[in-house]
C-alpha positions, -999 to 999 in steps of 0.1 A, spaced: -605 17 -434 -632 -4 -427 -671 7 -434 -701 -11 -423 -729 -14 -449 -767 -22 -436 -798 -22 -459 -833 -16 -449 -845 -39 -472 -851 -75 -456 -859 -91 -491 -840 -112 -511 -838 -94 -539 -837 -64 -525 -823 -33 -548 -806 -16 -516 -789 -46 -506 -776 -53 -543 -767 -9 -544 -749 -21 -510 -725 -49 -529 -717 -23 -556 -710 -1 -535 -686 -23 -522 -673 -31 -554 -667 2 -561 -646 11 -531 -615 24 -537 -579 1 -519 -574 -5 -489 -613 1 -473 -633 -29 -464 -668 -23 -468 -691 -52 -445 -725 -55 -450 -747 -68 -419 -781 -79 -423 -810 -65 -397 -827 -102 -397 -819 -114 -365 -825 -78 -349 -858 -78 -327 -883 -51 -325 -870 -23 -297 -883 -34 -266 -875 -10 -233 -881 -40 -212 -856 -63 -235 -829 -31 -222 -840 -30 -186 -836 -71 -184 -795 -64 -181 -785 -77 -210 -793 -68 -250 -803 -91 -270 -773 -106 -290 -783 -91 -323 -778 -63 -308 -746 -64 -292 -732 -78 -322 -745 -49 -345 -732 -24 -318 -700 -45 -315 -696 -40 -356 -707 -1 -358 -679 5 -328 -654 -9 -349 -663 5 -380 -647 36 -392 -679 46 -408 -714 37 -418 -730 32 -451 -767 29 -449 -790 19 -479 -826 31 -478 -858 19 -496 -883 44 -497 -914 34 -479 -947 57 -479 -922 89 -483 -898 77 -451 -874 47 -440 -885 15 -432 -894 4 -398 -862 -25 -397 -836 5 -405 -856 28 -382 -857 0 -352 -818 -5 -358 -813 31 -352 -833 31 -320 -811 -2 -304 -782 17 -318 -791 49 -300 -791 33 -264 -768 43 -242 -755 32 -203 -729 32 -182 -712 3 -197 -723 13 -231 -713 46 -243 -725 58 -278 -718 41 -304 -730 66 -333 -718 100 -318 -697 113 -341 -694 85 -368 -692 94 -402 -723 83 -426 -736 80 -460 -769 73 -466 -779 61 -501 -808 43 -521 -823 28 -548 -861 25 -559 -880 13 -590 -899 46 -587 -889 77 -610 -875 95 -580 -852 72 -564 -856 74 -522 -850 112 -518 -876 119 -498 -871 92 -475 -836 104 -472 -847 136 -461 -876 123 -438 -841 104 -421 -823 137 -418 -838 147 -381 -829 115 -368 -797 116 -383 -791 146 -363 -802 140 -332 -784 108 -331 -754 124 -339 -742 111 -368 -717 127 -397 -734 125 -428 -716 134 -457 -735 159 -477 -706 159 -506 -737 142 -530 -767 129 -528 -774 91 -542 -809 80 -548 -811 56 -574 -846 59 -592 -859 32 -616 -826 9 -601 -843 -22 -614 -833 -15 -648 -793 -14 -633 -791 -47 -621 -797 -85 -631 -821 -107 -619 -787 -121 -601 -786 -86 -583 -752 -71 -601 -748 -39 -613 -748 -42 -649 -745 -6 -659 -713 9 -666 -723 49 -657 -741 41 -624 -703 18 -615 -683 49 -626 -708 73 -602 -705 45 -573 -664 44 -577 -662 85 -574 -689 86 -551 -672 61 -527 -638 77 -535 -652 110 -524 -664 97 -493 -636 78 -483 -617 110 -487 -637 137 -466 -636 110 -439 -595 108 -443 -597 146 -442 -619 149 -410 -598 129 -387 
């Protein structure tokens, strides 16, 4: 099984990004968990679409979502919502054509997040939740993970350094894995 893993965090030592490689750590045998960056992606732009060809950021992030068997997406919490690189990803994932069908209908997701705050990103997981919808995603309600105060969890090297938050990520990840098994 093979999960893609993209953070809405574009810093370096960004908590989300370093929840994304535990996360990956923590993934039960046999499922590859990828993690893309949203660097290279450009801001939306309807006349980037109409020009006839996305922009290769673009294509490739599509290319790696089709493929996918499922989507892991890490969330900071921004001003009580998502950021504006993991909203902008959604909306260049969310075009469709002719040639280019949907590649999110239907795909199984997870969304997750850590924070320094005292409550984690929960509300910016639930300002994400009409999107998620309408977009047609499959997010897995089995638990909710929102990391609060996640700076105290990891090094300065950006590794998960305690042992109860690795045991929640290995069942959380195994639980996942397994309602995705169990709806195909």
């Amino acid at each position: 099984m093979k999960i893609l893993a993209i953070s809405g965090s574009l810093r370096a030592a960004s908590l989300n990004t370093a929840l994304l490689r535990a996360m990956q750590a923590a993934a039960p045998a046999g499922v590859e968990v990828e993690i893309h960056s949203l660097h290279e992606l450009p801001f939306f732009n309807e006349d980037l679409e109409a020009a006839g060809a996305w922009p290769a950021a673009v294509q490739s992030l599509r290319g790696q979502v089709r493929q996918a068997d499922a989507l892991l997406v890490s969330t900071p919490e921004y001003n009580s919502g998502i950021p504006g690189v993991l909203k902008n990803a959604f909306d260049w994932l969310s075009r469709t054509n002719e040639q280019n069908p949907s590649v999110l209908m239907n795909k199984p997701m997870a969304l997750v997040g850590a924070t320094m705050g005292s409550f984690g990103t929960a509300i910016a997981q639930a300002s994400a939740l009409p999107m998620i919808r309408a977009l047609g995603l499959q997010l897995w309600a089995g638990q909710r993970l929102a990391l609060p105060q996640a700076h105290l969890l990891f090094n300065a090297q950006g590794e998960l350094i305690d042992e109860a938050t690795r045991t929640m990520l290995q069942l959380y990840m195994a639980g996942w894995v397994e309602s995705i098994k169990a709806s195909k």
